[in-house]
N, C-alpha and C positions, 0 to 999 in steps of 0.2 A: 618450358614456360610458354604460355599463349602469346601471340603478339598482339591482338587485344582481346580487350574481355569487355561486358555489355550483357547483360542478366536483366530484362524489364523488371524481373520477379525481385531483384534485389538493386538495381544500379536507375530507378525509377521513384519518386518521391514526390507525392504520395503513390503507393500503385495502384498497377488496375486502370480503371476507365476515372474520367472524373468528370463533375458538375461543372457547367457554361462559367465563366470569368473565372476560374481557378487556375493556378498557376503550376505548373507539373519542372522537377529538377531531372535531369538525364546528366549521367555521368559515364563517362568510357574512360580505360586505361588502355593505353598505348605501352607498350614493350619501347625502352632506351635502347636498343641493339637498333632499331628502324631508324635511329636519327630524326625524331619527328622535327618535323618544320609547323604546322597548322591542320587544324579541323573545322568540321562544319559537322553542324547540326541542319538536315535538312528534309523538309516537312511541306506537304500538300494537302486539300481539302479534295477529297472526291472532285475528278475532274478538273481541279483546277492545278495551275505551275507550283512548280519548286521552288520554296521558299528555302534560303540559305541566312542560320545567325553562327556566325564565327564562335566558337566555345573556348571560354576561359582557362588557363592553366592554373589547377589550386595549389599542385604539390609535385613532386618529383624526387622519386626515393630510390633507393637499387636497384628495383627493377622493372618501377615502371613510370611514365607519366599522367597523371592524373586529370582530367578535363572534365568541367562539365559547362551543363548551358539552363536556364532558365526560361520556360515557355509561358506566356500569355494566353490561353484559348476563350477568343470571346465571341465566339459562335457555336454552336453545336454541331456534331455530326461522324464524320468520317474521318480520320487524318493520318493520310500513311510518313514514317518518316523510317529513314539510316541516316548511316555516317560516313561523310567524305573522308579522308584524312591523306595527306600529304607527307610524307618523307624525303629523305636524301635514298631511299632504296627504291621509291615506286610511289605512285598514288594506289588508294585503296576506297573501295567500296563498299562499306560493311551493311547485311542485309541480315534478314532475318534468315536464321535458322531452322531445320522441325523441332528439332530439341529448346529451342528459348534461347540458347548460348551461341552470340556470334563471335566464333574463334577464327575466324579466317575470312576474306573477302569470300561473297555468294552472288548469285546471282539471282537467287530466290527472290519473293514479293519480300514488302517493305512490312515494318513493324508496324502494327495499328494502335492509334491513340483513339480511343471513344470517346467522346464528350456530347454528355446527357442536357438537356434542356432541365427537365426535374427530375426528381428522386421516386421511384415507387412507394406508395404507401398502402400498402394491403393490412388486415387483422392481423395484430399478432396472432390469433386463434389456430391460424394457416400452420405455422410455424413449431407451434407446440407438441404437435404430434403427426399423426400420416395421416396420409391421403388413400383411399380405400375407391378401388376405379370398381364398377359394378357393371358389367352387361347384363342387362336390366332380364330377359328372357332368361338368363340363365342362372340369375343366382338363389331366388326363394320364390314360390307358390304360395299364395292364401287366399283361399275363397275358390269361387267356380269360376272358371275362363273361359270366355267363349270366342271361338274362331271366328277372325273374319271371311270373307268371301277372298281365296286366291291363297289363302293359307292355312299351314296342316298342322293342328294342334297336334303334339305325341303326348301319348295318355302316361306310359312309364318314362318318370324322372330322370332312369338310371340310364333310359336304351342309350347308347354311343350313339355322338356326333357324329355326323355321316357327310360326302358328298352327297350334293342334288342337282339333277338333271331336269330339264325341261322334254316334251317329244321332239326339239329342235336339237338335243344334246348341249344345252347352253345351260353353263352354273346360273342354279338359282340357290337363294336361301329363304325356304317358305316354311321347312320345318320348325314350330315354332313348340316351345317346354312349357311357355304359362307364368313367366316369371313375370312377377309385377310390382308395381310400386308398394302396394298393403304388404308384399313380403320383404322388402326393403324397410318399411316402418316396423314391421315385428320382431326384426335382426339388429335394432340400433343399442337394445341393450348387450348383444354380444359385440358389436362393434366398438360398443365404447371401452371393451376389457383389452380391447387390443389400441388403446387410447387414439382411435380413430377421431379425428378431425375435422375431417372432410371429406364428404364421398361425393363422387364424380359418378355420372350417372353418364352411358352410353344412351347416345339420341332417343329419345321419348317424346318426336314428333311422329305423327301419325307416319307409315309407310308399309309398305307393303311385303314388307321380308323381316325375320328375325335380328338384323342387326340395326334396319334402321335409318340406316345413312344414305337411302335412296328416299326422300323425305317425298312423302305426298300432300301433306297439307302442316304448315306451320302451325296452324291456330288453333290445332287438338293434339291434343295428348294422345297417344295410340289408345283404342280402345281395349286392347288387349293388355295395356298395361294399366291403364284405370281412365280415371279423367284428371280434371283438374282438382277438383274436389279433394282427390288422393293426395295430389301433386304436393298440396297444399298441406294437407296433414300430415305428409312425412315434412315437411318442410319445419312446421310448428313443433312436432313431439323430437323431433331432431335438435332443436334448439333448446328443449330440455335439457339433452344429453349434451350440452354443449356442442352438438358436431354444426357443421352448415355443408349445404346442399350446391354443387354445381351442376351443369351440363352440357352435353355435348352440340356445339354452336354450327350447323352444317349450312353452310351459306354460298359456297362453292359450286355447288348444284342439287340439283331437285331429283327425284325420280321420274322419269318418262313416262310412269302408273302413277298419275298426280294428279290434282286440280289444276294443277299450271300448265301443265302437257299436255297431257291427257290422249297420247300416244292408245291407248288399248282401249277409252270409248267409257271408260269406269266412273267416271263420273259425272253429277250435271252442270258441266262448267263446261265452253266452248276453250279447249285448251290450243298452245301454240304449233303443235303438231294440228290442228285440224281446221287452226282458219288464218289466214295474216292479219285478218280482222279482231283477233284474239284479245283484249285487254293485257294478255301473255305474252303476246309475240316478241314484243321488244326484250322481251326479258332473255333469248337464247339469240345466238347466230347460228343463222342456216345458211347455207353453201349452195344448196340444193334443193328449195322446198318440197317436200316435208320431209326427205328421208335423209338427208345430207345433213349433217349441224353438229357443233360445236359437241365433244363430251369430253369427261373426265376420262384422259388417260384411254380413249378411245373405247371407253365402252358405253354401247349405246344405251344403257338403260340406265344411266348417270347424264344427260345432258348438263353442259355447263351455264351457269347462270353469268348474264350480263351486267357488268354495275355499272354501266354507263345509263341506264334504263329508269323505269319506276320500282323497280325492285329494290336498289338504294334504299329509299322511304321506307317501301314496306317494310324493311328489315330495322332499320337504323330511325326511321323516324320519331314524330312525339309519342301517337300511339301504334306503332310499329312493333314485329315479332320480338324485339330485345324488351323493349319496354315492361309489355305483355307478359313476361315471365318473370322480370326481376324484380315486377312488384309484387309477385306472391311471395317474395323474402327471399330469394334465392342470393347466393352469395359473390355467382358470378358465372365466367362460362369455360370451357375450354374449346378453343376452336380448330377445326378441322383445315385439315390442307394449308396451314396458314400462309403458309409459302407463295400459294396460289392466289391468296386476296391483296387488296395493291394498297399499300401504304395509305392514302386516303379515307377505304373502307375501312380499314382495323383502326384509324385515328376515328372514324364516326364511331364504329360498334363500343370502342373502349368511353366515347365520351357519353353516351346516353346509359352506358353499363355506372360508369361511377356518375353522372349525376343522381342517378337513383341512389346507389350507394358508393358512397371515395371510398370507400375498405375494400372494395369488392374486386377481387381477382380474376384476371384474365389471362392465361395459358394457352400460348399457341402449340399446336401438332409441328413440331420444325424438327428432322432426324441429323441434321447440321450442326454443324459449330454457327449459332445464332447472329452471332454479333457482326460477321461480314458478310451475311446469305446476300445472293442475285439472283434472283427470280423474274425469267420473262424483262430480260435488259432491267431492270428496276434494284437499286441499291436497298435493301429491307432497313427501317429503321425502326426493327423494335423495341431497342432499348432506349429508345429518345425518353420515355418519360411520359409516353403520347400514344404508343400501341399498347403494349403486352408487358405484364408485371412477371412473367414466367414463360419458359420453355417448355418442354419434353425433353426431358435430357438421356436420348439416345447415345452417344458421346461414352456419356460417363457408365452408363449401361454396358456397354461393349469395352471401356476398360474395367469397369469390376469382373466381369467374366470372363477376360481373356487372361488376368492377372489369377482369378481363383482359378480358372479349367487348365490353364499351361503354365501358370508361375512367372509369367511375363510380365513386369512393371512397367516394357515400354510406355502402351497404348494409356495408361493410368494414369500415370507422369503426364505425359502433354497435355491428356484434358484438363486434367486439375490444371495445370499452368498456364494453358491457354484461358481457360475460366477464371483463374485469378487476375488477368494480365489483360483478359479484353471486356468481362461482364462487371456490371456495375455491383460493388456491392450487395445491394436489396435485392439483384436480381440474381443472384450467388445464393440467397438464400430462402431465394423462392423457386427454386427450380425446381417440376417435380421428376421425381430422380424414379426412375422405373429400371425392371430388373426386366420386365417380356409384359406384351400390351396385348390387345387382339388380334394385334397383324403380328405377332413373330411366336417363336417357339417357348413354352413354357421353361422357364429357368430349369426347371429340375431337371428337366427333360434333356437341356443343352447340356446341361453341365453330367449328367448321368450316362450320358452315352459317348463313350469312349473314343469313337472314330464315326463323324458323324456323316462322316462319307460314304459309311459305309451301308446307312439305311438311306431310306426314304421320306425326308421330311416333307414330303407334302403328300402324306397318306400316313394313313392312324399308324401308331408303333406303341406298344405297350414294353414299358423298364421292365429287365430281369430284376430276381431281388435283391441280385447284387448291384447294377444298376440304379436300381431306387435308392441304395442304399449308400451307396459313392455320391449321388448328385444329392441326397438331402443334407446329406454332411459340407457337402460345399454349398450349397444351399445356406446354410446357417452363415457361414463363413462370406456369403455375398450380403445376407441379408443384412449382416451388422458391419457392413459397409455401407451400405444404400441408409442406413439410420444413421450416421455416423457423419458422415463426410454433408457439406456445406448443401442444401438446400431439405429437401420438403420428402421424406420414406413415399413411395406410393405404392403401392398392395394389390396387384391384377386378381379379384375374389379368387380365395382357393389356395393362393400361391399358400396361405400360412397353413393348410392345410395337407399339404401336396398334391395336388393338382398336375395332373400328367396333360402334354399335348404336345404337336408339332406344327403346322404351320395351319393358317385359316385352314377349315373351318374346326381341326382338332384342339386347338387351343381353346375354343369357346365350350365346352363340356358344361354338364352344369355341375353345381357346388354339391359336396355328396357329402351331404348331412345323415351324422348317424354313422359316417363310415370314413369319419375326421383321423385323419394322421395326429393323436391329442400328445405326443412329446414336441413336432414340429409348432402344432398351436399355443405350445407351450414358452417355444421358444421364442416366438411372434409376439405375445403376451409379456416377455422378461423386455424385446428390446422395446414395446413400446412406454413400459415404467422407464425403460433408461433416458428416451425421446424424453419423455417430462421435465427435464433437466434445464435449468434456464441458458445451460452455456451453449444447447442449440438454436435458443431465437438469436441469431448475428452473431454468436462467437467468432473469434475468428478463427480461420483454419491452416495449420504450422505442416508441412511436409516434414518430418522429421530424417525417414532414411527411405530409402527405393531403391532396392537393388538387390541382383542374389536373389533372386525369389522370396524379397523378404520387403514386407511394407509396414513404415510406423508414422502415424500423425497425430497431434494435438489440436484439440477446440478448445479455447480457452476466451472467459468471458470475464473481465476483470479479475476475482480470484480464484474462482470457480476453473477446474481444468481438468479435461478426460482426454488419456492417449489409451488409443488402438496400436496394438502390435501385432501383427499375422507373420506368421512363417512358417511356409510353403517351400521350401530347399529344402535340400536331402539329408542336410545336417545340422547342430544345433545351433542358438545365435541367443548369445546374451547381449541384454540392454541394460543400460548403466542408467539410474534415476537420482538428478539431481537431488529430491525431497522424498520423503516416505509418502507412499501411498498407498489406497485398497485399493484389492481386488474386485472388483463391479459383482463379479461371481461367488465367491467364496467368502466375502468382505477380509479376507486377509490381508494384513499390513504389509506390505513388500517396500524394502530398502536397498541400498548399492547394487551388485551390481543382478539381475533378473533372467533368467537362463530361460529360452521357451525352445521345446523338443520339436523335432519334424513334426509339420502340422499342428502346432501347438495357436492360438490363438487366446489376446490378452485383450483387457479393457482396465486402466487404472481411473482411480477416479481420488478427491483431493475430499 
């Protein structure tokens, strides 16, 4: 028997994070064998003292005593608390655990209680189906593309993504494929088969390399990918198809090949590399004019921008770059580094983002557990109600694939627990949940290769076919997790199609139309009819079993209710079902008790 027990996930009422003036119950059991004497309930606001309220005894039964306490939170923010407790054998300090369950004094950090200012309200549109991320270069051609000056159009589709070198031997990315907005508008009716939602558009500010994200002028559209005019029509025929349009928000820094810089001489703008006189200047810290200054992550051809500056405005103001966009109907943005921008700036970018539109979504790049990020001494408060309606849920990425490629439920278990336990509701089901993004290795790829120590992820590697054919089957088996489990499917192009890579710049291939993996697309296509299902807008989400290399949960939305069963152990595992239900797959009625064989994967539905 424990000497105490303390579960947020269960011994917390309501759980989770909760909304300014709401009142939260904590309950702890105490083990009788410790002779309890008294307890504390005790609780701090970021930076501020320990607050102590004495906890009530409700009950006392054979084996344990029962306590709880009642909380007031009528401010927002941060609030770590545990539990003092006192006996006739010792005093005790009870702390948070990795697992959720504090079975013994720790000396671990303290439990966090969120408390939101308001509630996110984005479309339900978000919510109804996936999110389809696009690097724009890479995924469809239509029309004639013409190179800019400093970049290499490649004429075949198919050649492989490559390393590129400068004569200084310094990674560049200039090799460019021609993919552009008109072929993104020409793809929305097969987008919408895979009940696509929302597509996320990789930056399509002017810059001077194929990704993008070294931005040379906010206030065009790359011409290589169209103009605005484009911008616009996929925007409108997009809305046809029910889908809505986001994009990539790069505010963090500029290209040093910029209007703002203007480091290399390219443009007719007196940039901050070339005079202090600059209308630019303020916008970077230099150390050492000209060559010394502020960049991203130390690399020079990313300078980092200053928000203490007139940059703020530009970006954030009335008619400023946010504005600018989100009146051609765009839906919202995702932003970059978000880690990096300071609680202020993402309270400006999110407020001129929803006065254009309050449904409109905003997703920060964060590879953390959100809810307690420190960035640059600064507490992140994105889930106030005030930054960010969504994350990048990296997290939950790295336990769907640790649990499909090695059978391990650990890493799986704590995120979901920790996500129930510290993210607010809306934002539980706004998260968008990725399986591999531009920076990491193509799912297939991860899960296809056996020992991944053993090659080289950051130089091309092409699957055996027995490889291809391990990682597409686990592949399936992540993918209707990532559709399944509490926020928003998101689709890196290709993924549904098998799409091989390893780390930048092999992961950016382009989409190989014509030479589509069509039972994978198939299977992309089944789970997004399933996504249609109303018990994924806020259902809620039931852990069922973890464990044994075996995983089973429930969404369930009033009476509406679908459990997932996977099992990945060496042996079989029956599941016992309260009520008859179908088979998602076969529409077969299954009742008592459900037997699923090694590797066998289920979907009931009511």
């Amino acid at each position: 028997m424990k000497e105490f027990v303390f579960n947020p996930l269960v011994d917390k009422h309501p759980m989770g994070s909760c909304y300014k003036n709401s009142k939260v119950t904590y309950k702890l059991k105490v083990s009788k064998s410790l002779n309890f004497l008294d307890a504390f309930f005790v609780v701090h606001k970021d930076y501020q003292q320990d607050k102590y309220y004495k906890m009530q005894t409700d009950l006392i039964d054979e084996r344990y005593v029962h306590l709880s306490c009642e909380i007031s939170f009528k401010s927002s923010g941060h609030f770590w608390y545990h539990f003092e407790v006192k006996t006739k054998t010792g005093n005790y300090n009870l702390r948070r655990l990795d697992n959720l369950d504090c079975s013994c004094e720790s000396d671990l950090s303290d439990y966090l209680q969120f408390v939101y200012d308001k509630k996110s309200q984005i479309s339900s549109n978000f919510n109804s189906g996936a999110i389809y991320h696009i690097f724009v270069d890479r995924f469809n051609k239509v029309g004639k593309v013409k190179a800019r000056a400093g970049l290499n159009l490649v004429d075949d589709w198919a050649y492989p993504v490559m390393k590129e070198y400068n004569q200084n031997n310094e990674r560049v990315n200039i090799n460019c494929y021609g993919g552009n907005l008109k072929g993104v508008t020409s793809k929305l009716e097969y987008l919408k088969k895979l009940n696509v939602r929302t597509i996320y558009l990789s930056p399509i500010f002017e810059a001077n390399s194929s990704h993008k994200y070294n931005v040379a002028d906010y206030l065009k559209v790359d011409s290589m990918f169209g103009d605005f005019n484009d911008l616009e029509e996929l925007i409108v025929k997009a809305k046809d198809y029910g889908i809505k349009i986001i994009i990539d928000g790069v505010f963090n820094h500029t290209g040093s090949d910029s209007v703002y810089f203007n480091k290399l001489g390219r443009y007719n703008s007196v940039g901050a590399y070339q005079s202090k006189d600059s209308k630019y200047f303020s916008w970077y810290d230099f150390y050492d004019f000209p060559d010394s200054y502020s960049c991203w992550w130390g690399i020079k051809t990313l300078p980092q921008t200053n928000e203490n500056s007139s940059f703020f405005d530009f970006i954030t103001g009335d008619k400023g770059v946010i504005q600018k966009y989100m009146k051609l109907g765009l839906a919202g943005f995702r932003l970059d580094v978000a880690d990096e921008l300071s609680n202020k700036f993402l309270k400006a970018i999110s407020s001129v983002v929803k006065k254009v539109d309050s449904k409109a979504i905003i997703v920060g790049e964060v590879w953390e557990d959100a809810s307690q990020k420190i960035s640059y001494g600064q507490r992140k408060e994105y889930f106030s109600g005030k930054l960010l309606d969504s994350v990048t849920n990296y997290p939950l990425k790295d336990g769907i694939l640790e649990f499909v490629k090695y059978g391990s439920v650990d890493t799986f278990v704590n995120t979901i627990s920790f996500i129930l336990d510290q993210y607010p509701s809306e934002i539980q089901n706004n998260l968008m949940n990725i399986l591999d993004t531009h920076d990491t290795l193509r799912a297939i790829t991860y899960l296809g290769v056996e020992d991944l120590s053993k090659i080289n992820v950051n130089e091309q590697y092409f699957l055996s076919c027995e490889e291809r054919k391990k990682g597409k089957e686990l592949l399936k088996i992540a993918s209707l997790m990532q559709f399944t489990v509490m926020g928003i499917p998101t689709i890196f192009y290709g993924d549904e199609v098998g799409l091989e890579g390893t780390k930048d710049p092999f992961c950016r291939q382009t989409y190989p139309w014509g030479k589509e993996d069509k039972d994978l697309l198939s299977w992309y296509i089944l789970l997004g009819e399933l996504r249609s299902k109303k018990v994924f807008d806020g259902g809620e989400f039931i852990l069922l079993y973890a464990k044994n290399s075996v995983i089973a949960y429930k969404r369930q939305k009033g009476k509406e209710k679908i459990i997932v069963v996977i099992n990945l152990s060496n042996s079989n595992f029956e599941f016992i079902l309260d009520t008859p239900m179908k088979n998602y797959f076969t529409k077969q009625k299954l009742s008592g008790g459900v037997n699923l064989n090694s590797g066998d994967y289920l979907v009931l539905t009511n």
